[in-house]
Chimera marker file (.cmm) of the C-alpha trace (Angstrom):
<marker_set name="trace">
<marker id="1" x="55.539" y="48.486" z="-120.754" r="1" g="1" b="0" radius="0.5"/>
<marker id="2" x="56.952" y="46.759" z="-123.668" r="1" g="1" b="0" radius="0.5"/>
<marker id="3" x="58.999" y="49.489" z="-124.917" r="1" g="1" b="0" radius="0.5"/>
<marker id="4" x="60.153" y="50.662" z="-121.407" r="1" g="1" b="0" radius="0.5"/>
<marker id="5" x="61.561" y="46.888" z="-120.811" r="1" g="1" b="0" radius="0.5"/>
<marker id="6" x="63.178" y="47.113" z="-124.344" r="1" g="1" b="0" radius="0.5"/>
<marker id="7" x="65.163" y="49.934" z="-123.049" r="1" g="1" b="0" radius="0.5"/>
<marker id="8" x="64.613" y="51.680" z="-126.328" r="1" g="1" b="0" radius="0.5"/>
<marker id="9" x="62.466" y="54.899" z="-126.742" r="1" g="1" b="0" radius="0.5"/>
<marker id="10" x="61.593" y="53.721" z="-130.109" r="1" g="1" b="0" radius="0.5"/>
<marker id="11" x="62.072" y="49.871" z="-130.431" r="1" g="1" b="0" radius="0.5"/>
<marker id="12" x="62.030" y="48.321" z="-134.013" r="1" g="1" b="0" radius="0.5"/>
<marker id="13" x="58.892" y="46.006" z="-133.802" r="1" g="1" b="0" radius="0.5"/>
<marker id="14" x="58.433" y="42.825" z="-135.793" r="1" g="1" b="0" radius="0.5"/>
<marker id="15" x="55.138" y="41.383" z="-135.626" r="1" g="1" b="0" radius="0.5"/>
<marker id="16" x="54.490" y="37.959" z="-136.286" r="1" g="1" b="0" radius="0.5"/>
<marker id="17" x="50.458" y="37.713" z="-136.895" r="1" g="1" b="0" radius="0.5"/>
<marker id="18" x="50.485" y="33.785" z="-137.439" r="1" g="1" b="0" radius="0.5"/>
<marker id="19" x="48.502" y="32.141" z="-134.698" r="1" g="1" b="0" radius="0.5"/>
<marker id="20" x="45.784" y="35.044" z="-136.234" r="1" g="1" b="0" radius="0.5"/>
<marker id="21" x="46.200" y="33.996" z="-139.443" r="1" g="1" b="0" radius="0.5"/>
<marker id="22" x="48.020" y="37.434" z="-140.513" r="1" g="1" b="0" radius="0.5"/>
<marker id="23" x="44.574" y="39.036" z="-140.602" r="1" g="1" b="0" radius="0.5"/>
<marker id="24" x="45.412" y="43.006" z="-140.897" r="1" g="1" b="0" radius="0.5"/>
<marker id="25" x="42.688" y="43.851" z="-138.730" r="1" g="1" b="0" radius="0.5"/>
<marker id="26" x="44.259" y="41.845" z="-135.614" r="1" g="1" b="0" radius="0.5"/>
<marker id="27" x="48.075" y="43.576" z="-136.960" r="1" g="1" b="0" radius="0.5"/>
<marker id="28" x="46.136" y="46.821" z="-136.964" r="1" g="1" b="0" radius="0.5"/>
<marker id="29" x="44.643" y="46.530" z="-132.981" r="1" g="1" b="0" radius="0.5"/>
<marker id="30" x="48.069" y="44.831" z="-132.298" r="1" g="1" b="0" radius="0.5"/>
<marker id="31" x="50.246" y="47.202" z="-133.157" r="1" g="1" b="0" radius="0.5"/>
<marker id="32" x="48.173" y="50.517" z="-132.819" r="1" g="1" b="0" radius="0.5"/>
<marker id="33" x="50.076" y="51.571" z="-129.446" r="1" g="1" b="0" radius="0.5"/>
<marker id="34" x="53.538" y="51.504" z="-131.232" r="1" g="1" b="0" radius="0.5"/>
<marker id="35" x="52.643" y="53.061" z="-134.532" r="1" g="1" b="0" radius="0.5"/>
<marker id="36" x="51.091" y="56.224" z="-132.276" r="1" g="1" b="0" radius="0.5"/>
<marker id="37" x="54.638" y="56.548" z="-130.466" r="1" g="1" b="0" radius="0.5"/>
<marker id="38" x="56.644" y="56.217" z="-134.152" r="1" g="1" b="0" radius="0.5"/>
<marker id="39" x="58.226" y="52.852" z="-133.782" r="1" g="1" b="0" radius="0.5"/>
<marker id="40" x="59.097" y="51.099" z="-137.275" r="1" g="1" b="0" radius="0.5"/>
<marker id="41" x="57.173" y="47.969" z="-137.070" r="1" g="1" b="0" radius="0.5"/>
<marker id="42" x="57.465" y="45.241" z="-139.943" r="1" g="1" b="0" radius="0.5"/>
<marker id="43" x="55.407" y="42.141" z="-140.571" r="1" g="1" b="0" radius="0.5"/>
<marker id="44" x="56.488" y="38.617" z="-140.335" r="1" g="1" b="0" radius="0.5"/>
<marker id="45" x="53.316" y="36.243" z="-142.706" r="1" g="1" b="0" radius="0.5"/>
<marker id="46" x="53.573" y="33.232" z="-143.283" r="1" g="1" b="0" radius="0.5"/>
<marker id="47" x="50.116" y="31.999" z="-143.441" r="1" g="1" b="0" radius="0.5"/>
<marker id="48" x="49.958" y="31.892" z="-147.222" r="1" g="1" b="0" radius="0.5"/>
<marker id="49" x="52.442" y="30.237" z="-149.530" r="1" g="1" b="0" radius="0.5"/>
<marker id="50" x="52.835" y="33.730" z="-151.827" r="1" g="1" b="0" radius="0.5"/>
<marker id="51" x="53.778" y="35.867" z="-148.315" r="1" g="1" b="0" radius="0.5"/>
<marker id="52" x="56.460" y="33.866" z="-146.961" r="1" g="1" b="0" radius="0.5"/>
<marker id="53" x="59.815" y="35.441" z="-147.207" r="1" g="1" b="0" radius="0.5"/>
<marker id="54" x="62.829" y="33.073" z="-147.939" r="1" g="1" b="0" radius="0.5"/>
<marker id="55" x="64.459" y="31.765" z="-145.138" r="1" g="1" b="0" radius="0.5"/>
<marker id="56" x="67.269" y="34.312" z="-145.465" r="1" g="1" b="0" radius="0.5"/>
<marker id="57" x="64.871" y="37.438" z="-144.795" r="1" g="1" b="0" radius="0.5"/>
<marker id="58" x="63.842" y="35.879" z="-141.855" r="1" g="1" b="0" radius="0.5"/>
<marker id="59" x="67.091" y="35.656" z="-140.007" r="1" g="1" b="0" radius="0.5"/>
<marker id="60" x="67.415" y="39.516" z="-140.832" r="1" g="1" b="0" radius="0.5"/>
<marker id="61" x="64.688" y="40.342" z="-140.044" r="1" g="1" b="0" radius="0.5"/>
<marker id="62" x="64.274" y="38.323" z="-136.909" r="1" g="1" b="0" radius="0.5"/>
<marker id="63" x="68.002" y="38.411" z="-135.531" r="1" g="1" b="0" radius="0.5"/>
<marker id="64" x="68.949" y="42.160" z="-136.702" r="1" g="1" b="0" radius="0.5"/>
<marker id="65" x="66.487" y="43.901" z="-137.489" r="1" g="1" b="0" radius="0.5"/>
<marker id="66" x="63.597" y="43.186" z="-134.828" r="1" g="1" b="0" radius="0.5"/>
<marker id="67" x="64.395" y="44.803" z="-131.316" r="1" g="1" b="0" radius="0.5"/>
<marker id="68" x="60.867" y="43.589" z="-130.138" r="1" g="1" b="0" radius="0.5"/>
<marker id="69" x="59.305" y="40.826" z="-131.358" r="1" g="1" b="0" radius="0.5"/>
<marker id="70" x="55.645" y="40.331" z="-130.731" r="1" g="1" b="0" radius="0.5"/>
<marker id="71" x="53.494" y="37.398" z="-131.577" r="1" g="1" b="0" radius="0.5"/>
<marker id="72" x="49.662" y="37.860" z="-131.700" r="1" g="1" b="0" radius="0.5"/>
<marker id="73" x="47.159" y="35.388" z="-130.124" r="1" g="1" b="0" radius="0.5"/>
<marker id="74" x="44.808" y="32.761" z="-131.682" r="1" g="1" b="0" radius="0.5"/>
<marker id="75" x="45.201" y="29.567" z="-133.117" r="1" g="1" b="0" radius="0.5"/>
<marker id="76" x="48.576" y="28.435" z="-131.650" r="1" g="1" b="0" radius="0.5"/>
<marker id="77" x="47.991" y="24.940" z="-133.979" r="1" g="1" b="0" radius="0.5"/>
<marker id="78" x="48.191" y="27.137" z="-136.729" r="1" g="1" b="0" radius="0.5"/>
<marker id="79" x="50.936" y="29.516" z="-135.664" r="1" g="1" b="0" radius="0.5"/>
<marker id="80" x="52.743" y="25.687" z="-135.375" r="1" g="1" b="0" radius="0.5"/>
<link id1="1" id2="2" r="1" g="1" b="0" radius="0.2"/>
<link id1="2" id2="3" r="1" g="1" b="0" radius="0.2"/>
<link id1="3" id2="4" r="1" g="1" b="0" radius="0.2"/>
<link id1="4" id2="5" r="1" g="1" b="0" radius="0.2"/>
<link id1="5" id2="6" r="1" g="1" b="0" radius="0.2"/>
<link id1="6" id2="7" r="1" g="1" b="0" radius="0.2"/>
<link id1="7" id2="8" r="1" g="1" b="0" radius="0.2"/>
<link id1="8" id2="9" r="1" g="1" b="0" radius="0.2"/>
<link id1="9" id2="10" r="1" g="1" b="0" radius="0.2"/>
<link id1="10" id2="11" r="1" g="1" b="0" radius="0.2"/>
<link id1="11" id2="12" r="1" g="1" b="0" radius="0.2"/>
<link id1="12" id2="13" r="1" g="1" b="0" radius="0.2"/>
<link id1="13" id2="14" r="1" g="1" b="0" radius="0.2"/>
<link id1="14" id2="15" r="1" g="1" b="0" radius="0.2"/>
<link id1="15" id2="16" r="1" g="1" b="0" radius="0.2"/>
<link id1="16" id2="17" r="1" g="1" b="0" radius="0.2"/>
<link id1="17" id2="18" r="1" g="1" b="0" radius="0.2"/>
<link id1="18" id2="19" r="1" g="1" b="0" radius="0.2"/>
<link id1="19" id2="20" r="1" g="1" b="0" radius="0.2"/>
<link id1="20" id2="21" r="1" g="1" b="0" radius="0.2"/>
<link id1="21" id2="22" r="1" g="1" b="0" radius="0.2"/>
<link id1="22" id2="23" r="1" g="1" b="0" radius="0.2"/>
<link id1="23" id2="24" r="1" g="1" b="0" radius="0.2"/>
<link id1="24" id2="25" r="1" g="1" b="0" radius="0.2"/>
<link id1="25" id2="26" r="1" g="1" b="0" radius="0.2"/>
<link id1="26" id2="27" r="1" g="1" b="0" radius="0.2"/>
<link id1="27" id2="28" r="1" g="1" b="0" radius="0.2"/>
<link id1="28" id2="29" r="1" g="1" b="0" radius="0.2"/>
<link id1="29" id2="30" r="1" g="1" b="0" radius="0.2"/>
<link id1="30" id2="31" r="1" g="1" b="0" radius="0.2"/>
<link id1="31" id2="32" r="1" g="1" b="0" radius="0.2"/>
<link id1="32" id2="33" r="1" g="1" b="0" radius="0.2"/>
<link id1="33" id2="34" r="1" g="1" b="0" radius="0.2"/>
<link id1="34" id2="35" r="1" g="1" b="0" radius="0.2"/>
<link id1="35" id2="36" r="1" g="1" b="0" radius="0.2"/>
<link id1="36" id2="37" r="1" g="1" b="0" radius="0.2"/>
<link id1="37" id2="38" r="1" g="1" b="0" radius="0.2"/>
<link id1="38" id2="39" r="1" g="1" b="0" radius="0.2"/>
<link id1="39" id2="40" r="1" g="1" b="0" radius="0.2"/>
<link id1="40" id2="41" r="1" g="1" b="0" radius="0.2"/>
<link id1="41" id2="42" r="1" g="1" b="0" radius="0.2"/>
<link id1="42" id2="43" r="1" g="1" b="0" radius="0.2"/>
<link id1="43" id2="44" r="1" g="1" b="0" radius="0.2"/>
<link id1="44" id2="45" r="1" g="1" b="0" radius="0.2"/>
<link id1="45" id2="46" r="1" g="1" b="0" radius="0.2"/>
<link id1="46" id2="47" r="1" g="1" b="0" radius="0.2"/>
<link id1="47" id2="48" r="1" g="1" b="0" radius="0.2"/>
<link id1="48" id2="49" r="1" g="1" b="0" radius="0.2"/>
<link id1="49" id2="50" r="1" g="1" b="0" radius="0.2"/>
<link id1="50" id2="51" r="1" g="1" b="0" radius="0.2"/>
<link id1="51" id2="52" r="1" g="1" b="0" radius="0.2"/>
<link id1="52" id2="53" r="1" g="1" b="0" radius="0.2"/>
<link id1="53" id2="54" r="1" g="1" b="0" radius="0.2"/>
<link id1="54" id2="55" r="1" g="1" b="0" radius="0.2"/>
<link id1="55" id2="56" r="1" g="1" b="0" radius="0.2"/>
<link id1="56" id2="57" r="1" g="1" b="0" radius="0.2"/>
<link id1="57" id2="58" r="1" g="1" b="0" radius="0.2"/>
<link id1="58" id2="59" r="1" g="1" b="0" radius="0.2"/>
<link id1="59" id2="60" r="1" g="1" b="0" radius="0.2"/>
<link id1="60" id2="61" r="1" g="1" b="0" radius="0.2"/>
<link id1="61" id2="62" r="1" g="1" b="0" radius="0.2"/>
<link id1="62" id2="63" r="1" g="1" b="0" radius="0.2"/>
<link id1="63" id2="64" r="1" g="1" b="0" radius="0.2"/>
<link id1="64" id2="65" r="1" g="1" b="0" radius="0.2"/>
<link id1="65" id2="66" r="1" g="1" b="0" radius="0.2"/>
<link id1="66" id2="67" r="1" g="1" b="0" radius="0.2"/>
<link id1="67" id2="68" r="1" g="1" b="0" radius="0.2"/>
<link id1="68" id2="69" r="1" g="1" b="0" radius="0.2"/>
<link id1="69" id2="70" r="1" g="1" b="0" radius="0.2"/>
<link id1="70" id2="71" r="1" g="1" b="0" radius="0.2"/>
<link id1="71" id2="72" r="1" g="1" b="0" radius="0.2"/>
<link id1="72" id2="73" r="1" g="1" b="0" radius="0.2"/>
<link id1="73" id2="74" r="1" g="1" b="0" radius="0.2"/>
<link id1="74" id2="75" r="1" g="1" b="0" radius="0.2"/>
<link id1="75" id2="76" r="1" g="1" b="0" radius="0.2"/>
<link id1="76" id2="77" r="1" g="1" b="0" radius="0.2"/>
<link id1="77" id2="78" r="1" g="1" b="0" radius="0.2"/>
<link id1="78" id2="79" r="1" g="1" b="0" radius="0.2"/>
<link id1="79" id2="80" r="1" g="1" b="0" radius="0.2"/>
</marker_set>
């Protein structure tokens, strides 16, 4: 359903794992649907000081790269 409302057969998917605490297992399950299709997906973590992009890969990423953006569940204090 998410790709048919992005209007895009193969929407550019950025997943942002926080609230899971960018665990690759929950990224894995997450994402599973849209790497079987061949959509380019991309992380977003930020859990961990050494993963965070600058604040200038971000915007890119988030505002032209990322057709679909999808957060994963969890600990929304954390994703905070």
């Amino acid at each position: 359903k998410v790709v048919e409302l992005s209007g895009i057969d193969l929407p550019k998917v950025l997943y942002v794992g926080t609230a899971s605490f960018d665990r690759t297992d929950r990224y894995n399950v997450c994402t599973k649907k849209f790497r079987e299709i061949g959509c380019d997906i991309r992380r977003l973590d930020v859990s961990e000081l050494d993963t965070v992009p600058t604040m200038d890969e971000m915007k890119k990423v988030v505002t032209e790269w990322a057709e679909v953006i999808m957060c994963s569940g969890g600990n929304t204090l954390h994703a905070l």
